[in-house]
N, C-alpha and C positions, 0 to 999 in steps of 0.2 A: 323192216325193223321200225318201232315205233319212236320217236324222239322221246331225250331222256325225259323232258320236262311233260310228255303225255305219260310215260309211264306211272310217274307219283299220280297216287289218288288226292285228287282236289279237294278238302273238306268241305261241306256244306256249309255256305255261310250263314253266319247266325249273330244276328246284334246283340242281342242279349243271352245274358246268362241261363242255365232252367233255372226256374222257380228256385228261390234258394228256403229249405225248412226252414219254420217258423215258429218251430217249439221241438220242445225237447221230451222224449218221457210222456208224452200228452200234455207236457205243462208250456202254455205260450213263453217265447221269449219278448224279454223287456225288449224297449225299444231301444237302453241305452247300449247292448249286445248286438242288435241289427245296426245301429250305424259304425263297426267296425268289418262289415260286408255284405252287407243287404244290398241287390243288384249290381254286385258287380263281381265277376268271375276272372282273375290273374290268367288264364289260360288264353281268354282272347285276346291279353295284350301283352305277350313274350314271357309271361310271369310275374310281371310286375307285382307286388302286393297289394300297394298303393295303384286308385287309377290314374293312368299319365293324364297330362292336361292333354287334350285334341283340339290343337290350335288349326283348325280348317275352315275354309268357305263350305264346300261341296264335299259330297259323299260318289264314290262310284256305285253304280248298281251293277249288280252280280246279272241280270239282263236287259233289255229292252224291255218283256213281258212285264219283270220288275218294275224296272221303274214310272211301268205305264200304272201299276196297280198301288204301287208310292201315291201317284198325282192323283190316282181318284178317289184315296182315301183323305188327301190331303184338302180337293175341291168341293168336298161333300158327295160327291155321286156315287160314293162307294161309304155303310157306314163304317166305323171303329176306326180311321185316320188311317194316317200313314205307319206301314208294317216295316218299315226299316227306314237309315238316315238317309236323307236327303239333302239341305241344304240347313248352315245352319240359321236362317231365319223360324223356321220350325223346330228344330231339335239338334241332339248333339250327344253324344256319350256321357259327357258331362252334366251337361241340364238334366240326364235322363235318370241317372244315376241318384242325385238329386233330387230330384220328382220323386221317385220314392222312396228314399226313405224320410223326404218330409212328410208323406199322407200317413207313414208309419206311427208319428207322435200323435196324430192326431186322429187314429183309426179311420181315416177317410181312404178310398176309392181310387179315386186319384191327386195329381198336385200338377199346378204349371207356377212355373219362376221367369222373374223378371228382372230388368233394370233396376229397380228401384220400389219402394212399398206406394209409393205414388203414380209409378206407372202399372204397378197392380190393381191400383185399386179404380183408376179412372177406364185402363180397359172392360175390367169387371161391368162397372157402372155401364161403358156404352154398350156393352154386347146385349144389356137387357135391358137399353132406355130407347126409346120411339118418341116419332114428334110428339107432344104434348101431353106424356106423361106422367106420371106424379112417383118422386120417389120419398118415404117414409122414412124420418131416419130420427134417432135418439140426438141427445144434447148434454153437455158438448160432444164435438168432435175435434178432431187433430183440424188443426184451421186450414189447411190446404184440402181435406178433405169435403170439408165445411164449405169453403169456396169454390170447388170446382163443381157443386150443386147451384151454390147459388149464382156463379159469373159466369160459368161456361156453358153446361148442360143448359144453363137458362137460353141462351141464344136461339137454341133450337127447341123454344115453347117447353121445356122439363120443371115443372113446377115441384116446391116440398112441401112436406106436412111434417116438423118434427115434434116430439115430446120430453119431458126429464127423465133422465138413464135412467129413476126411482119410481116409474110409473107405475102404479097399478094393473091387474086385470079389466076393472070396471073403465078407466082412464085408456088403457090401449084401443078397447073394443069402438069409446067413441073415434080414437083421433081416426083409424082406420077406419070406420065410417066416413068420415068426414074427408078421409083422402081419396075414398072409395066415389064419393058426391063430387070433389073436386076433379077428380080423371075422368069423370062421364060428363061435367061441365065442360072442358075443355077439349073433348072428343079423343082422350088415350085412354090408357089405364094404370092400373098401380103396377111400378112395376119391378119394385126391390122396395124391403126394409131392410136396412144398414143398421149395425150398432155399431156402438163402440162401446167396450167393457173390460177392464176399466177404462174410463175415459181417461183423456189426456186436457187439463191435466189433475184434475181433482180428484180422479182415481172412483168417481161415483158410478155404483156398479150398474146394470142394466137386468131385470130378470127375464132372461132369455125362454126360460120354460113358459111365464105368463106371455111373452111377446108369440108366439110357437101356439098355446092355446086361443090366443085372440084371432091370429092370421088362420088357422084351420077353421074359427066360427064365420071369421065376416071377408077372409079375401083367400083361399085356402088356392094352391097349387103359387103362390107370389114366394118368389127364395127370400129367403132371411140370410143374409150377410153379415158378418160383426168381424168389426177390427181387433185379432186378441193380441197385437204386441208387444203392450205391458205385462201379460200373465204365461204369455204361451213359450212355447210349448208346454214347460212344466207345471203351472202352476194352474190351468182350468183348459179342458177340454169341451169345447162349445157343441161341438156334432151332438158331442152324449145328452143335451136337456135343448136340443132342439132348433139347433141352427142348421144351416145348410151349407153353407160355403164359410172357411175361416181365413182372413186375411193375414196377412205379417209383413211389415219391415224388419225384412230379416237383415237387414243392420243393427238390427239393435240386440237382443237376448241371442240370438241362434246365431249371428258372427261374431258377433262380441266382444270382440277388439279394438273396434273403430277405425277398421285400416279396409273397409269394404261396403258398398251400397247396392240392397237388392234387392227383392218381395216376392212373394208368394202368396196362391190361395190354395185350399185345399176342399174334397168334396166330392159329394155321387160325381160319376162320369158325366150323367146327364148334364148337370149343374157344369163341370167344366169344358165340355165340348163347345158351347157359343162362345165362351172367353177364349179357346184356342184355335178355333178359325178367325175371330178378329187379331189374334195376334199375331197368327203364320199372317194376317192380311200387314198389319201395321207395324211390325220386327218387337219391339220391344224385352225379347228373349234377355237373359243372365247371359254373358257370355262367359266362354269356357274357362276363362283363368278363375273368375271370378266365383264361377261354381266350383272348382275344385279348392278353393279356400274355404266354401262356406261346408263341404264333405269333411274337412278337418277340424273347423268348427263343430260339427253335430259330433265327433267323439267325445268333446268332452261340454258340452250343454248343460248335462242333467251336473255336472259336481259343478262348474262355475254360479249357476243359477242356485244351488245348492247354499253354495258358501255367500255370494251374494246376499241371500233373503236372512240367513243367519246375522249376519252383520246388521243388515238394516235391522232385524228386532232390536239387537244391541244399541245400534246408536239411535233408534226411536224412545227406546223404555230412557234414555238418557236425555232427550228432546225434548218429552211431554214434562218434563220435572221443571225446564229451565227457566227461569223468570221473563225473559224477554222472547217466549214462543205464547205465541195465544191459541194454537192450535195446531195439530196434524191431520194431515189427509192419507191416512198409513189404514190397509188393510187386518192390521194386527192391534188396534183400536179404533174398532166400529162404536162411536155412539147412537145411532141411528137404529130403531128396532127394526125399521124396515130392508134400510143395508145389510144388517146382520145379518137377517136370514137368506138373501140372497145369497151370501158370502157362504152360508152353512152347506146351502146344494149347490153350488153351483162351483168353485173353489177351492182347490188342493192345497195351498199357499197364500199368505201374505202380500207378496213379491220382492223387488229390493226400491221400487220407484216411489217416490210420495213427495203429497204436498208438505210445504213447513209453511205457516203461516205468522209469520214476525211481527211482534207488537211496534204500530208504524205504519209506515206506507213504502211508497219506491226508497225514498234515499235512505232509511233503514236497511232495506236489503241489498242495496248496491253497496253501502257500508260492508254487510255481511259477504257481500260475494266477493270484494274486493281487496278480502282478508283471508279468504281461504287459501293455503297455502298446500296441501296434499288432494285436494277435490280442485279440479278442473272448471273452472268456468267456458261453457260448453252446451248446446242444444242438446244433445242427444243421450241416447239411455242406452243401456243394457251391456256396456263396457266393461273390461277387466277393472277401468278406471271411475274412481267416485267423480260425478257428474254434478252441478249443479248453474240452474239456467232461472230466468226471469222473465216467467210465459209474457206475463200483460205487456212487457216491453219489447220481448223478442217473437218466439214462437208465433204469440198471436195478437200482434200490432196489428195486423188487419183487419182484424174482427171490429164491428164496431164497440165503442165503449157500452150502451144501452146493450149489448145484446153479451158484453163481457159480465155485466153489470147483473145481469140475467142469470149468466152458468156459474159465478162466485168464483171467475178468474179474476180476483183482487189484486191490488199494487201491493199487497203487505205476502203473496202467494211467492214461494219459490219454489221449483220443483228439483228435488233430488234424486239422482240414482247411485245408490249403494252400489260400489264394486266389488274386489276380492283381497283389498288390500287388509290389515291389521286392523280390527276393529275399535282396540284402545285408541289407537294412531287417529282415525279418524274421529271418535267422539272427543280426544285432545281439539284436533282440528276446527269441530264446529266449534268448541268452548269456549277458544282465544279468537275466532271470527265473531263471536257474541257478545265478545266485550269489547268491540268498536260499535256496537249499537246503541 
């Protein structure tokens, strides 16, 4: 007689779910429909609806064969990675789960998550920078981003070539020339364009289709990278006019509560494969609790971001009126002909972030910030809660002044992020913060 526990048939084990449909009728579904079950199946985990958080180091393998064919997917010697969980410096139910339905927003391939949108973006960076280098990259950028080109990468000989987010066609084709001269001067090559669009924190946008025609004339197979934090997920999709890989600090719009720190890129497989073996190299993975916040996050994305960018038109059309603003940096008044049209292809939304720029300098706006009583004095963006910070003093004290002086990060510059709260509430808010100016 055979023991009871050989008599049950063992199911085949299986990490992932099938393939879950992905339209209905012939008609795709939205993304905001796949993140209440895209990869993930209640069956493998007791019924749950919700996926548990998988608070593990280690995975068992179902055999020795397994887990030998895990590690050589995992070391390169075998391609498409590892076929089931392992350890979680590589992956995790969680992260995975995660992974994609972030590539879902932004129609890409695949997705890897991180600690942090700075640990995303500098592994990015080294997995495709080599001694002596040149990496091309737009102006501004998020000033750690900014820095970790020019202090770190520098060390080991990575030189840049950057341009204004407002470049032209004729103006790209030189600077990549010119970056193209400088990485055969220095014996690398070119070896990422980076944007950021909109920039942080002027909101000036970058035309990713003209950056995409230039790189196919004069450095064609070099990825194009851009930071979309301030617009993404919902409000521009960069793959569609010609990026390659899409960045996020997904603390900010896609968690959006301020109670969590963490990033993501998205993109062809090709494109994310050398970021994910430096990463299984260096850990920097989401961990599990953290990505299963940010799966409860992507439920409701599209209406916070929604209501968010509503608001901001609201208390901007009330902004540009006010005697003591000399200007806004708001997607929803471009005066610029040539940002407009970027804005026209390239742009689904507004967003809810922008500049205010207050008649005055620093102690005008330390006035104003130090008067807001429903808006938050605070770094960061894309919060339930209205936000507002004072780049040239904080964010980007680093940068030098000549070169702040350069991007029109002004002392008179404050940046706001529109949250979800009452919109009268909050243009009351800035109105009596206006009149201590």
């Amino acid at each position: 007689m055979p023991d009871a526990v050989d008599a049950v048939e063992t199911p085949t084990p299986r990490r992932k779910p099938k393939p879950a449909k992905r339209e209905i009728g012939g008609r795709p579904l939205k993304p905001s429909t796949l993140m209440m079950g895209h990869g993930y199946d209640p069956v493998l985990s007791e019924g749950s609806l919700k996926a548990p958080i998988f608070l593990t180091s280690t995975f068992a393998f179902e055999s020795a064969a397994a887990g030998k064919r895990h590690f050589e997917g995992i070391t390169g010697l075998r391609e498409g990675g590892a076929e089931g969980l392992v350890y979680s410096r590589f992956n995790g139910p969680n992260q995975e789960i995660l992974e994609d339905r972030l590539a879902v927003w932004d129609g890409a391939e695949d997705a890897l998550t991180f600690s942090s949108g700075m640990t995303a973006i500098c592994i990015l960076m080294m997995a495709y920078c080599g001694q002596n280098d040149v990496i091309v990259h737009s102006g501004p950028l998020y000033a750690a981003s900014e820095g970790f080109v020019a202090k770190v990468l520098s060390r080991f000989g990575v030189t840049y070539v950057d341009f204004p987010a407002g470049a032209t066609r004729a103006e790209l084709d030189a600077v990549l020339e010119r970056a193209k001269a400088q990485a055969a001067a220095q014996g690398g090559k070119v070896a990422m364009i980076y944007l950021e669009s909109p920039a942080n924190p002027t909101n000036a946008l970058v035309d990713v289709e003209a950056v995409r025609d230039a790189r196919d004339a004069v450095l064609a197979g070099v990825p194009i990278a851009i930071d979309n934090t301030f617009l993404g997920p919902l409000w521009q999709r960069p793959l569609e006019h010609g990026a390659d890989i899409v960045a996020y600090s997904l603390t900010k719009y896609v968690g959006g509560h301020s109670d969590l720190v963490a990033g993501s890129i998205a993109g062809a497989k090709r494109w994310m494969d050398p970021v994910r073996a430096l990463r299984n190299t260096m850990g920097g993975i989401v961990d599990p609790n953290t990505a299963w916040m940010l799966l409860r996050s992507l439920e409701t994305v599209e209406l916070r971001m929604q209501r968010a960018g509503e608001n901001a038109a609201k208390v901007c059309a009330f902004l540009r009126e006010h005697p003591k603003v000399e200007g806004l940096g708001y997607l929803g008044f471009i005066a610029d002909p040539r940002q407009q049209d970027i804005y026209d292809r390239h742009c689904l939304g507004a967003g809810s972030t922008f500049s205010l720029f207050i008649k005055g300098g620093e102690a005008e706006c330390f006035r104003f910030l130090d008067n807001l009583t429903i808006a938050k004095l605070a770094v960061s963006l894309g919060g339930t809660e209205t936000l507002a910070s004072h780049p040239a003093s904080m964010t980007h004290l680093s940068v030098p002044q000549a070169r702040k002086d350069l991007l029109g990060i002004t002392d008179n510059l404050v940046r706001i992020s529109v949250g979800i709260e009452d919109a009268d509430d909050l243009i009351a808010n800035f109105a009596q913060a206006l009149e201590h100016v």
